[in-house]
N, C-alpha and C positions, 0 to 999 in steps of 0.2 A: 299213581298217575299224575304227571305234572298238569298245574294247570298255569294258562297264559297269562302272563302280569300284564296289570292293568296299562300298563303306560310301553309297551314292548311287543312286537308280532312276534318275538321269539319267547320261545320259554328256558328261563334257567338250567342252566347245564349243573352237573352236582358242586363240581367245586365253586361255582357262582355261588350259590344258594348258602352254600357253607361259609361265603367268605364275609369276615365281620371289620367291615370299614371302619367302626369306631377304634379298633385297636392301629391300625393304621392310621389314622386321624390321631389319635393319641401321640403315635410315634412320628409324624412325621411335624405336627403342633412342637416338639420336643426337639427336636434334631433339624430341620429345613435349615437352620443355619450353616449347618457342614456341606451344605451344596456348595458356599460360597469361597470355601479354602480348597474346595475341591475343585471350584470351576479355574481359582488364582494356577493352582498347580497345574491341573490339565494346558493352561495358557506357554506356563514356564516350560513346562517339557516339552512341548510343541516348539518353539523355538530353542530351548537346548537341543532338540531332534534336527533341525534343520541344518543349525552349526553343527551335529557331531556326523552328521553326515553327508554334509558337503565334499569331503576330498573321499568318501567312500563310496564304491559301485552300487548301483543299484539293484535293489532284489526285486526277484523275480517270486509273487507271489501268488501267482494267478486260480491257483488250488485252495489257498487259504481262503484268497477274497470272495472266491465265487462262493465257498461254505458262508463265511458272514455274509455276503449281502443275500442268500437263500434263507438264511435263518431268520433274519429282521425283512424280509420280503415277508414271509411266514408267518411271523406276528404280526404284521406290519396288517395282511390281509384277514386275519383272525380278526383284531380290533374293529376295521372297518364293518366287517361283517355281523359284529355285533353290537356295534355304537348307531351306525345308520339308521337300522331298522327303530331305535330307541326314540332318536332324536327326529324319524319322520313319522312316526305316530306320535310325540308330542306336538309337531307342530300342527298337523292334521286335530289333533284333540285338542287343544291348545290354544292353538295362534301363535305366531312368531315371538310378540314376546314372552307367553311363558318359555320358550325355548332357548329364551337368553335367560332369563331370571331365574327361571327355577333351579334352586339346589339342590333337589335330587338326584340329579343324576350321576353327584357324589353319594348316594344313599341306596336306591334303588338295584334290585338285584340284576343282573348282568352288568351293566352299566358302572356299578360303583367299583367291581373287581377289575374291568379294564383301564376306570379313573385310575388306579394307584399303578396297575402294571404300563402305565401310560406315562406315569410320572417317573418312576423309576426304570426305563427303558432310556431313561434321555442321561443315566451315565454310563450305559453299556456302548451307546451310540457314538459317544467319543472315539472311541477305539477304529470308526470310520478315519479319524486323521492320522492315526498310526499307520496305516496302509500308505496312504498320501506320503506319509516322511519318508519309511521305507521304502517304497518306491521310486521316492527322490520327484514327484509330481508337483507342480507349482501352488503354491499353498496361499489360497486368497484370504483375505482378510473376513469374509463376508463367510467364510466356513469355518476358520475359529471362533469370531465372535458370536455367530448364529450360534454355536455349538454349546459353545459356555451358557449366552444370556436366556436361553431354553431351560439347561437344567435349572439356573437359578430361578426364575421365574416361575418356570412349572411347580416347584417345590414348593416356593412360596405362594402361587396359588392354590395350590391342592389346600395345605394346613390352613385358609382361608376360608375356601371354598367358593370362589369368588363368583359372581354372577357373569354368565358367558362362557365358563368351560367347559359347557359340554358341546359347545362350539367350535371353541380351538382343538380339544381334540379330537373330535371326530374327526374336523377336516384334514387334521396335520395325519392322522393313521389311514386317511384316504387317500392321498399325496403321497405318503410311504407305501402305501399298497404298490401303486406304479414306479414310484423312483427305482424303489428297491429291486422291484422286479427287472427293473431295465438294468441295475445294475447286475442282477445278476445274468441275464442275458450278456452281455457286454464280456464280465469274466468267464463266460463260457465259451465267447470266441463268436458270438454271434454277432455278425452285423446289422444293427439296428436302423432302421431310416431315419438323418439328419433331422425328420421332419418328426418325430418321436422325442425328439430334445428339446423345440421348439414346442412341440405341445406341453409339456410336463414343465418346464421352465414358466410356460404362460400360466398353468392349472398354478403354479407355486407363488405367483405374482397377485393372481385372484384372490389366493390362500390371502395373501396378506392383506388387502383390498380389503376382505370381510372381516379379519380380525379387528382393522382399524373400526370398522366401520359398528363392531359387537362392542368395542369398547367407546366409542361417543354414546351409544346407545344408553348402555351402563350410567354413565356418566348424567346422563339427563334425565332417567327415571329414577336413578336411586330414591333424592328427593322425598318421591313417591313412596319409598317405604318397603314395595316389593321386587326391588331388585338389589338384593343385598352386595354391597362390597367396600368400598374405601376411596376416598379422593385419592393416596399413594398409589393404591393397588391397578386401578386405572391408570392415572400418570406414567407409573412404569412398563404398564402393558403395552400404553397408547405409542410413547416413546421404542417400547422394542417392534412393534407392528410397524411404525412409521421408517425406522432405522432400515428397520426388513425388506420394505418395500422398495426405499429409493437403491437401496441396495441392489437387488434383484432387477431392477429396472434397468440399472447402471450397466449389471451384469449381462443382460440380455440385449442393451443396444449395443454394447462391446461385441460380443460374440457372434449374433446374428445380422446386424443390422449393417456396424459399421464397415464398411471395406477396409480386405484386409488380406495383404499378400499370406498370411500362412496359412496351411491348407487345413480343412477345416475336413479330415479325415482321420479318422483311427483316435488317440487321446485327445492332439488339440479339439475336436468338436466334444467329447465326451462330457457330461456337465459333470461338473464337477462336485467331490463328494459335500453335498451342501444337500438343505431339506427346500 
C-alpha cells in the first residue's frame, strides 16, 4: 500500500519511487557543460536552416507537428500535475519562502524525477524550431535565444540545485501544459480564439514577472544561510528572466497592441513557437 509523502497530496507512482536523483546529479555535476556546445550548434543550424532554405518550397508538415506538439502537451501536462500538488502543499506547510529555498524538491519523491525529466526535455524542445525552418515561418530572435539560454541554464541549475527551481519549473510545465496544447489544437486545424493567444502570451509574461521576482528573492536571503545558491547562479538567472521578460513584452505590444495592417488571422496571429 502506498503511503502519502509528507511534502505531496499525491503519492509516488512506481517509477517515481524507484528513481534515484543522486545518479542523475552525478551525471549531470559531470556533463552540464555539453549543454553549452550544444546550445552554440542548435544556434548554427538554425541559421544554416534558414539560408539552406530560402530559395526552397515550403513543407507542409501538419501531421508531424500536430504529433510533436501532442506529445510535449502530454508531458508538458503530466509534469504540471505532479509538480503543482508538490509545490502547493509546501507552500501551505511551509510558507513561501521555504518554497523558494528548499532543495528538495531536487530530492523528494515525485518531484525530483520530473526535476531531471524537466531539465532534459529542454533539448528535445529545440526541435520546435526545426518545424519553424521547414516550414519556412518567420524565426524571431526571442525563440532561438529563449530556446538555447533555457537548456543552458536549466542544466546548470539542476547540477546546482539552486534555490527557486522548483519554481521555475513548475511554472514553465504549467505554461507548456496550455502552449502546447494550443498548439496542438492549431495543428489540427482547429480555430482557436485570438483571445486564447493573448491569454497564454500574458500567463508567459507573468511567468517571467515571478522568475525575476524568485530570483531577487534568492539573492537577498541567501546571506541568511538557508536559501542556498551563488551570486553567478542568480545573476545569470536574474539576467535570463529580465532578457525574457522585455522580450515577451516587446512581443506582445508588437502583436496585440500595436496597429497593424496585416491580418492577424490564420499563422500571422499564431504565437509563435516560443515558451
Amino acid at each position: 500500500m502506498m503511503v502519502l509523502h509528507k511534502d505531496t497530496f499525491v503519492p509516488p507512482m512506481e517509477f517515481e519511487r524507484l528513481f534515484d536523483h543522486r545518479e542523475t546529479l552525478m551525471w549531470m555535476q559531470q556533463n552540464w557543460w555539453l549543454s553549452i556546445p550544444f546550445g552554440v550548434l542548435y544556434v548554427a543550424l538554425v541559421f544554416f536552416g534558414v539560408y539552406y532554405r530560402r530559395q526552397r518550397p515550403q513543407m507542409d508538415l501538419r501531421v508531424w507537428l500536430f504529433l510533436w506538439s501532442l506529445m510535449l502537451a502530454v508531458f508538458s501536462i503530466a509534469g504540471a500535475l505532479r509538480t503543482v500538488p508538490y509545490m502547493f502543499h509546501v507552500l501551505l506547510s511551509g510558507g513561501f519562502r521555504r518554497s523558494v529555498c528548499d532543495q528538495r524538491f531536487y530530492t523528494d519523491p515525485v518531484s525530483s524525477f520530473w526535476a531531471y525529466a524537466f531539465v532534459l526535455s529542454k533539448a528535445p524542445e529545440l526541435g520546435d524550431t526545426a518545424f519553424n525552418v521547414l516550414r519556412k515561418k518567420k524565426l524571431l530572435f526571442l525563440h532561438w535565444f529563449h530556446h538555447m539560454t533555457t537548456l543552458i541554464y536549466s542544466w546548470y541549475g539542476y547540477k546546482e540545485m539552486v534555490a527557486g527551481g522548483g519554481w521555475f519549473m513548475t511554472m514553465n510545465f504549467t505554461i507548456h501544459a496550455f502552449m502546447y496544447s494550443y498548439y496542438t489544437l492549431r495543428a489540427a486545424g482547429v480555430r482557436v480564439p485570438r483571445a486564447v493567444n493573448v491569454v497564454i502570451t500574458s500567463l508567459q509574461i507573468a511567468q517571467m514577472v515571478m522568475g525575476l521576482f524568485v530570483c531577487v528573492l534568492v539573492y537577498n536571503w541567501m546571506p541568511q544561510g538557508d536559501c542556498p545558491s551563488s551570486v553567478s547562479s542568480v545573476a545569470w538567472g536574474g539576467f535570463m528572466y529580465l532578457s525574457y521578460l522585455l522580450l515577451f513584452v516587446h512581443f506582445f505590444y508588437k502583436t496585440y497592441i500595436r496597429p497593424t495592417n496585416v491580418s492577424h488571422s490564420g499563422e500571422t496571429a499564431k504565437i509563435e513557437k516560443i515558451e
